[in-house]
C-alpha positions as CSV (number, residue, x, y, z in Angstrom):
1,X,128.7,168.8,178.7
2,X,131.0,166.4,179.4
3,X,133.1,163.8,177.2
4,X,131.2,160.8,177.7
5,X,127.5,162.9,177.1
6,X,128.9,164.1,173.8
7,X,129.8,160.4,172.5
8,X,126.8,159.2,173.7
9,X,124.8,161.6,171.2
10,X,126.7,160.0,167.8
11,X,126.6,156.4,170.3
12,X,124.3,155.2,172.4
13,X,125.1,153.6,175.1
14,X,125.7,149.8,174.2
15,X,126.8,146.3,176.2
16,X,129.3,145.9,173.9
17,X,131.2,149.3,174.5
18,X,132.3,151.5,177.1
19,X,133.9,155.0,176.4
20,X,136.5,156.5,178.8
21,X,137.0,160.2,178.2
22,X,140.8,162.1,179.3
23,X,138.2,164.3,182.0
24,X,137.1,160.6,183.8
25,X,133.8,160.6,182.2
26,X,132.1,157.6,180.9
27,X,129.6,156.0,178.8
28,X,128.4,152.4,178.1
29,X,129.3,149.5,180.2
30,X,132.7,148.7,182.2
31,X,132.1,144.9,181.2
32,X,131.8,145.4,177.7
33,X,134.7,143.5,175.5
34,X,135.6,146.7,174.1
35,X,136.7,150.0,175.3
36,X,137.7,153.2,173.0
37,X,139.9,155.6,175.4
38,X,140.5,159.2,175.1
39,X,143.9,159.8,177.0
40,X,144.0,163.5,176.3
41,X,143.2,167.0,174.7
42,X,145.1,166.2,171.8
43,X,142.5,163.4,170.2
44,X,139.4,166.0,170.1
45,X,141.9,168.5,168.4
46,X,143.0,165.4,165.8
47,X,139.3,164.9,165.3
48,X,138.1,167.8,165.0
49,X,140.9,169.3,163.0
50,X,140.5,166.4,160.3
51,X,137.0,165.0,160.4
52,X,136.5,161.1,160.0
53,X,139.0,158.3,159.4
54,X,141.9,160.7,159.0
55,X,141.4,162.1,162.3
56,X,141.0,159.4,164.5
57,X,143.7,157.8,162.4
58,X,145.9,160.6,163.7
59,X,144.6,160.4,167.3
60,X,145.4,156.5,167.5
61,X,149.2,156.5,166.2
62,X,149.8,159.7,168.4
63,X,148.7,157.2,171.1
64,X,145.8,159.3,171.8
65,X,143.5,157.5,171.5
66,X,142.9,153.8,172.8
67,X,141.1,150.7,172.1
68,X,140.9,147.9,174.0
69,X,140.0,144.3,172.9
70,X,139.8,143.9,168.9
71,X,139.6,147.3,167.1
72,X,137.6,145.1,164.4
73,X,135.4,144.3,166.9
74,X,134.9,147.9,168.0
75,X,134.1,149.3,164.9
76,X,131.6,146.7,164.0
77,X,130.3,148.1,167.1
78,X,130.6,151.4,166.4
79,X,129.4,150.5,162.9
80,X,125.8,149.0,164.0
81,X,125.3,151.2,166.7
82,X,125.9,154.8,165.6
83,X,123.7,157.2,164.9
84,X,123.2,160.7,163.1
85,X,122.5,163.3,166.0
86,X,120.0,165.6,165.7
87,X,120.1,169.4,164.8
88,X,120.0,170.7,168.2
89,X,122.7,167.7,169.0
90,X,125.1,168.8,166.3
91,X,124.6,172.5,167.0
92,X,125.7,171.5,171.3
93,X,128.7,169.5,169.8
94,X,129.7,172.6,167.4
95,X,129.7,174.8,170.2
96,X,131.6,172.9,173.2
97,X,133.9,171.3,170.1
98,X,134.4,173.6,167.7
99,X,137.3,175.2,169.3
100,X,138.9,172.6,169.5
101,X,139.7,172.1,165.5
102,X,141.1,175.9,165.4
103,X,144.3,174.3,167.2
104,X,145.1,172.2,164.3
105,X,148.0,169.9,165.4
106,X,151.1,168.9,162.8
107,X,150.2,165.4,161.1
108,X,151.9,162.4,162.4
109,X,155.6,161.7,160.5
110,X,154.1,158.6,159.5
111,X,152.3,160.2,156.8
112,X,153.8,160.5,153.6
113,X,154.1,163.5,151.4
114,X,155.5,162.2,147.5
115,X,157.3,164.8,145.4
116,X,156.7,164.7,141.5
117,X,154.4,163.3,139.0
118,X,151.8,161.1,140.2
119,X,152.8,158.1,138.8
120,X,156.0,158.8,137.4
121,X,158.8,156.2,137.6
122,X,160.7,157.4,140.2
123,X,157.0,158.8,142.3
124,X,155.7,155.1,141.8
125,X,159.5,153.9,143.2
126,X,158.7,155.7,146.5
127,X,155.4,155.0,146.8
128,X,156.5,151.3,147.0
129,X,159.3,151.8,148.8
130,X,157.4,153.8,151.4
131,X,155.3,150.4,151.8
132,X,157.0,147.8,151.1
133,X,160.3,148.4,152.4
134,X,159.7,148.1,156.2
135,X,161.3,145.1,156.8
136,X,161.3,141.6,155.7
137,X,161.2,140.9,159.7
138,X,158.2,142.2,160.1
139,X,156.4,141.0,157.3
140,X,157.7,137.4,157.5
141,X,156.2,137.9,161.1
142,X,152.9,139.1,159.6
143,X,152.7,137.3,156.3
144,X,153.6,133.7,157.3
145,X,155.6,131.3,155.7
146,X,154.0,132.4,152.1
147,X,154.6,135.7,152.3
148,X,151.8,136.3,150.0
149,X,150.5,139.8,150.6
150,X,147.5,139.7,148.3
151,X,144.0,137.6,149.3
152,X,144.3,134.6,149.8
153,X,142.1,131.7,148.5
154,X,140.4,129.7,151.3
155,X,139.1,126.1,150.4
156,X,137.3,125.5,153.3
157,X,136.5,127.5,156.8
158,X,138.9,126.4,158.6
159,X,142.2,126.6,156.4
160,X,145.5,127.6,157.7
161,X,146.3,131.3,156.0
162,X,149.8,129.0,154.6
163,X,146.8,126.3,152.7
164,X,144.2,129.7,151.7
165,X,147.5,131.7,150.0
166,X,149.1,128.2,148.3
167,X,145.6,127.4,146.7
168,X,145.6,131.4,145.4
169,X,148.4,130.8,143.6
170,X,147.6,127.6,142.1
171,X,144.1,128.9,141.3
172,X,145.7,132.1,139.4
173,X,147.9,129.1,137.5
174,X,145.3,127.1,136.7
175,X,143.2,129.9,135.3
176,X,146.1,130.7,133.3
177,X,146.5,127.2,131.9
178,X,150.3,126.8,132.5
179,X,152.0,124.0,130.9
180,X,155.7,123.6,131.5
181,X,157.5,125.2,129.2
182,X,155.1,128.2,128.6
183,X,156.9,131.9,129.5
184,X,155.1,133.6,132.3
185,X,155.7,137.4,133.1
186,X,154.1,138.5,136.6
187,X,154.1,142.0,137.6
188,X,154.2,143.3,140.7
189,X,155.6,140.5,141.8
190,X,155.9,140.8,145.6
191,X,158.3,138.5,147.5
192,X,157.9,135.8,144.3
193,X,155.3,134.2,145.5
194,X,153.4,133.7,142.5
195,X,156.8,133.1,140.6
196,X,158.1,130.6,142.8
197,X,154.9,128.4,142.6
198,X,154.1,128.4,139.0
199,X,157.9,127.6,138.3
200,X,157.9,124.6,140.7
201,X,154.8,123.1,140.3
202,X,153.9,123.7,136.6
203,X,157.9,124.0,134.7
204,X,156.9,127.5,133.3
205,X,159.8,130.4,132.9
206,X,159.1,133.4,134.5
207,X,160.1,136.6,134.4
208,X,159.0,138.7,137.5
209,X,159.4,142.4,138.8
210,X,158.6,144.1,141.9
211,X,159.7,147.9,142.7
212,X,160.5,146.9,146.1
213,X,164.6,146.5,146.7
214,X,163.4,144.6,150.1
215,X,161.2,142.3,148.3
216,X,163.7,141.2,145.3
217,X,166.5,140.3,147.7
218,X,164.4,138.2,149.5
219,X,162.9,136.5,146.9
220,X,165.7,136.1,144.9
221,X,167.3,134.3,147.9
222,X,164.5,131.8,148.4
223,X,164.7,131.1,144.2
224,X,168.3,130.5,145.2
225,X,167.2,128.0,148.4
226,X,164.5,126.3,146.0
227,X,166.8,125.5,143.4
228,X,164.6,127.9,140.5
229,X,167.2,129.6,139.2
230,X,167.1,128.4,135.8
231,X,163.3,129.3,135.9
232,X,163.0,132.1,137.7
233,X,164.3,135.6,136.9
234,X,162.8,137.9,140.1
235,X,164.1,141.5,138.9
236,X,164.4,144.3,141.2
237,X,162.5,147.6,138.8
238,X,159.5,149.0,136.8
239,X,157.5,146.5,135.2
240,X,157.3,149.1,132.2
241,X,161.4,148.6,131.8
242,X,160.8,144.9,130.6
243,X,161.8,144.3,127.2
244,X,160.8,141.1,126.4
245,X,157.9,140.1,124.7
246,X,156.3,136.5,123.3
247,X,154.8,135.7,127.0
248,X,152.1,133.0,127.2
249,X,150.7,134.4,130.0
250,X,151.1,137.7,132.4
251,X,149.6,137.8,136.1
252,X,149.0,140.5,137.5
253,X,148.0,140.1,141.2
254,X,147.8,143.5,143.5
255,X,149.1,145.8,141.1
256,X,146.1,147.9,139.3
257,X,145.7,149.3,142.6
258,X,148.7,151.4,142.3
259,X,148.6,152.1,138.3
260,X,145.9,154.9,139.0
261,X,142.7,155.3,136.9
262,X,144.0,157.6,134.3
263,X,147.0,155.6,133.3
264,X,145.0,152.1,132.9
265,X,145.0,152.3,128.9
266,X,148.4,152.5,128.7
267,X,149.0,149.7,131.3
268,X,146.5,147.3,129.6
269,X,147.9,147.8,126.2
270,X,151.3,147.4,127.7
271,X,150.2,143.7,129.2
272,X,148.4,143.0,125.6
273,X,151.6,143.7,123.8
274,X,153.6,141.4,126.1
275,X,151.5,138.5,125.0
276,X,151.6,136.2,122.1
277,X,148.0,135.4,120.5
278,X,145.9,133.4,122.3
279,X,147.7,134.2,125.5
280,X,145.9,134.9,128.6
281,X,146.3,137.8,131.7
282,X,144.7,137.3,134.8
283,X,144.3,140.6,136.8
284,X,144.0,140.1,140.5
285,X,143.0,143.2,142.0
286,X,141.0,145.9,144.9
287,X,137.7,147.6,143.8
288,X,135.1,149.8,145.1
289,X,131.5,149.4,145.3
290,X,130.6,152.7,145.3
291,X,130.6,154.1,141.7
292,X,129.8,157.6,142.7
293,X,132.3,158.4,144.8
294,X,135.9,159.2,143.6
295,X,138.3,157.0,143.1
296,X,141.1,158.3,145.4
297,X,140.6,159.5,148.9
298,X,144.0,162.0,148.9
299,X,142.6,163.0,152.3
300,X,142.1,159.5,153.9
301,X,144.0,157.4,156.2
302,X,144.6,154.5,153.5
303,X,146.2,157.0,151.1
304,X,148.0,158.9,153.7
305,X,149.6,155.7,156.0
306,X,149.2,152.8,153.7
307,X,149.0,153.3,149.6
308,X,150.3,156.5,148.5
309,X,148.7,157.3,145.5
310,X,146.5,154.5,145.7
311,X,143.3,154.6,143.8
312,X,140.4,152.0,143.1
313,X,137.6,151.7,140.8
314,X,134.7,149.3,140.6
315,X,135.0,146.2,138.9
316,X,132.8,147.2,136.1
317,X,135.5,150.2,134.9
318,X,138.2,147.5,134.9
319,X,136.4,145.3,133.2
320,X,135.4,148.1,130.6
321,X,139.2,149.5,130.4
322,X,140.7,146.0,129.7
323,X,138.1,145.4,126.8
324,X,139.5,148.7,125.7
325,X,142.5,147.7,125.3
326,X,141.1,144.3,123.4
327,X,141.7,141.9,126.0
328,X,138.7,139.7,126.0
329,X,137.2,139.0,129.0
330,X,136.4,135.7,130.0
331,X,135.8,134.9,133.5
332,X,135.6,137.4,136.5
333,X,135.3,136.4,140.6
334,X,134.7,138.1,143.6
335,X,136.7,137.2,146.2
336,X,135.6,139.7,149.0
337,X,135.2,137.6,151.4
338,X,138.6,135.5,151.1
339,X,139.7,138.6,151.8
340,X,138.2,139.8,154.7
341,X,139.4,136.2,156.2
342,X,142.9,136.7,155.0
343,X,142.9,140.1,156.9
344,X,141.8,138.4,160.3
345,X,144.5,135.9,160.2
346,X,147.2,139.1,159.1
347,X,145.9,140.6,162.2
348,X,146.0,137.6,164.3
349,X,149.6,137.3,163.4
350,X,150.7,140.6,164.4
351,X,149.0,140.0,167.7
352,X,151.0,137.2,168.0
353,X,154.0,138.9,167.5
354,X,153.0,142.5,168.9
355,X,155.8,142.8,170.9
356,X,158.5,141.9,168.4
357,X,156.4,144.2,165.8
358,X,156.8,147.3,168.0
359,X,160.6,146.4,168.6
360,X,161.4,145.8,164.9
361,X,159.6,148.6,163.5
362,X,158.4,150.9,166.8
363,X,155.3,151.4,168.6
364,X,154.2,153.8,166.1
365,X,154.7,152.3,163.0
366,X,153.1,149.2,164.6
367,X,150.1,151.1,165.8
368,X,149.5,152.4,161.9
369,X,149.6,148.4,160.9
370,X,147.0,147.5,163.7
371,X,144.9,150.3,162.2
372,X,145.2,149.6,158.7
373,X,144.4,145.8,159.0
374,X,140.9,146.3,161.3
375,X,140.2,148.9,158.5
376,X,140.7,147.2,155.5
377,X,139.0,144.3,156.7
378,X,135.9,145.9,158.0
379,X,135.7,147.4,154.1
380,X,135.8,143.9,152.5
381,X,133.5,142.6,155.7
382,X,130.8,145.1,155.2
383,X,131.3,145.2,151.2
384,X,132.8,148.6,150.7
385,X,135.7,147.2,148.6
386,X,136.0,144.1,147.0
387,X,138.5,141.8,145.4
388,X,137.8,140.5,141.2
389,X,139.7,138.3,139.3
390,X,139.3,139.4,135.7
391,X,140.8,136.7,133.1
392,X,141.4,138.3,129.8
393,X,142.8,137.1,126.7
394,X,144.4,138.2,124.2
395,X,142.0,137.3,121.2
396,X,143.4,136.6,117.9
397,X,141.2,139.0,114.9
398,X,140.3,135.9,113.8
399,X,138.7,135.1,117.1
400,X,141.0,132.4,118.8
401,X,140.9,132.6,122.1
402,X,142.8,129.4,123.8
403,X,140.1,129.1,126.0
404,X,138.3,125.7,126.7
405,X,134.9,125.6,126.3
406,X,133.5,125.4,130.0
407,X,136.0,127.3,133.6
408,X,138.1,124.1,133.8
409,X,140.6,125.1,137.0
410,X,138.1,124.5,139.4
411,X,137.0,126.1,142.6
């Protein structure tokens, strides 16, 4: 049994694929738009050794495997085409592969290994760190001119990503009601994004905090270049170090996803506490569809490459852990497919800028980004993971609510 025969027991052969193995053998067609490419020994042993995403993961930043044309594209592919093999298949593939995942191979140095408690201060510090700090190069490169690295918000098909992220922010302001004036306190606060907008379009003071030491110089440059300083305070450190209370309203927008499950109480209550009565958090953030499965995959590529200690829950849970915490819920959206969107045009900017990608950050580093983007967007494509905005107020016990009567921000 050669390569090619093996592959074309989990996939047929298609049009839209061809498969190269490292011993010349091949399946599907040489036309097809998309080609996968063993290049040696090494990706069967990554595969084997570590079964599913991790494994391939492993095989394509060790540059043994290839694929040609879109990766999206190829695992749609892959995707509507695959197949369970049968008994007698699987027991042939055990036999001719099975050796093969004895010779485990060393994971890539790309994947991280954190020391400490999960989701201690100084844990939670590298985990950003570990993402975040790559380079502001890279992501200006990515991100575009917004540097918004959350979903974006697109008000019609063909928006420019700069249009879909500016309309995310002003929809998060307008669902928060901000008035000049008000006190605003956003957490996990990227690059300032969020900050920057609501204190130059709506007046509001804002206090905002990002672990990331790349992100806060940056951002507190541009608050410098817009002329925000007397609005905006962008704070390099924990968002649980912030002493100030009395906010209006808190924003919360691709946070949660780090918190981890166990600790959402105290983060919720934390929030609450920050806000006078009456005042209003809107929680922006990554779930699952799948409520059976668990909510961290410590053995998958995302929590290995991308989000250390990562974890995601569905949107029921969060809904269930704010109200908890007696933040009244009043309005929740799926944005799933904004996101999926946003994630093309991510991708379509590192494309554009492969070249100085692979020379700012290597070839490697580059190859896990390429990975991670096709990935992620094929979740929120094919409704594995989705992204809810939850708005939540902080209800008075009388049962004010500073909430109008009907959604009045719009689409």
């Amino acid at each position: 049994m050669n390569i090619a025969d093996a592959f074309r027991m989990v996939v047929p052969d298609s049009p839209e694929l061809e498969f190269v193995g490292y011993d010349g053998s091949r399946a599907g067609s040489p036309d097809a738009p998309y080609r996968i490419t063993l290049t040696s020994e090494r990706a069967l042993q990554a595969i084997a050794g570590a079964p599913g995403q991790l494994g391939i993961a492993r095989a394509y930043v060790n540059g043994d495997v290839d694929i040609s044309g879109d990766i999206y594209g190829a695992f749609d592919v892959l995707y509507r085409s695959a197949q369970m093999p049968s008994w007698s298949d699987r027991l042939a593939l055990a036999k001719q592969f099975g050796p093969h995942a004895l010779k485990r191979l060393p994971p890539p140095p790309e994947e991280v290994r954190l020391s400490g408690r999960r989701h201690g201060k100084n844990r939670d510090a590298a985990a950003i760190s570990h993402h975040y700090d790559v380079s502001n190069r890279f992501y200006e490169w990515l991100l575009g001119p917004t540097m918004a690295y959350t979903c974006a918000v697109f008000p019609k098909p063909d928006s420019t990503l700069e249009e879909a992220q500016d309309e995310k922010f002003d929809l998060v302001c307008r669902k928060l009601g901000l008035q000049s004036g008000m006190r605003l306190l956003d957490v996990g606060c990227g690059w300032g994004g969020m900050a920057r907008h609501a204190a130059a379009n709506y007046g509001v003071k804002v206090i905002a905090v990002t672990l990331s030491a790349q992100q806060a110089t940056w951002g507190q440059q541009m608050i410098r270049e817009e002329g925000l300083t007397d609005l905006v305070d962008l704070r390099c450190g924990d968002y649980r170090d912030v002493p100030e209370t009395g906010f209006d309203v808190v924003s919360s927008i691709g946070l949660t996803e780090h918190i981890g499950r166990a600790n959402y109480p105290g983060y919720f209550s934390f929030l609450r506490d920050k806000l006078v009565e009456g005042g209003r958090l809107l929680n922006h953030c990554i779930t699952r569809t799948d409520t059976k499965q668990p909510t961290m995959y410590r053995r998958g590529f995302i929590n290995r490459y991308i989000f250390p200690d990562g974890e995601l829950v569905n949107v029921g849970h969060l809904i269930e852990a704010m109200e908890h915490q007696k933040l009244e819920v009043q309005h929740e959206e799926n944005l799933r497919v904004h996101y999926a969107m946003t994630l093309q045009k991510w991708s379509e900017n590192l494309d554009d800028h492969w070249e100085d990608a692979v020379a700012e950050v290597g070839l490697r580093k580059a190859r896990v980004w390429r990975l991670y983007l096709a990935v992620s967007r094929f979740g929120f494509a094919h409704n594995v993971i989705q992204l809810h905005q939850v708005l939540s107020t902080r209800t008075s016990p009388d049962g004010y609510a500073n909430i109008p009567l009907r959604p009045d921000w719009g689409s």
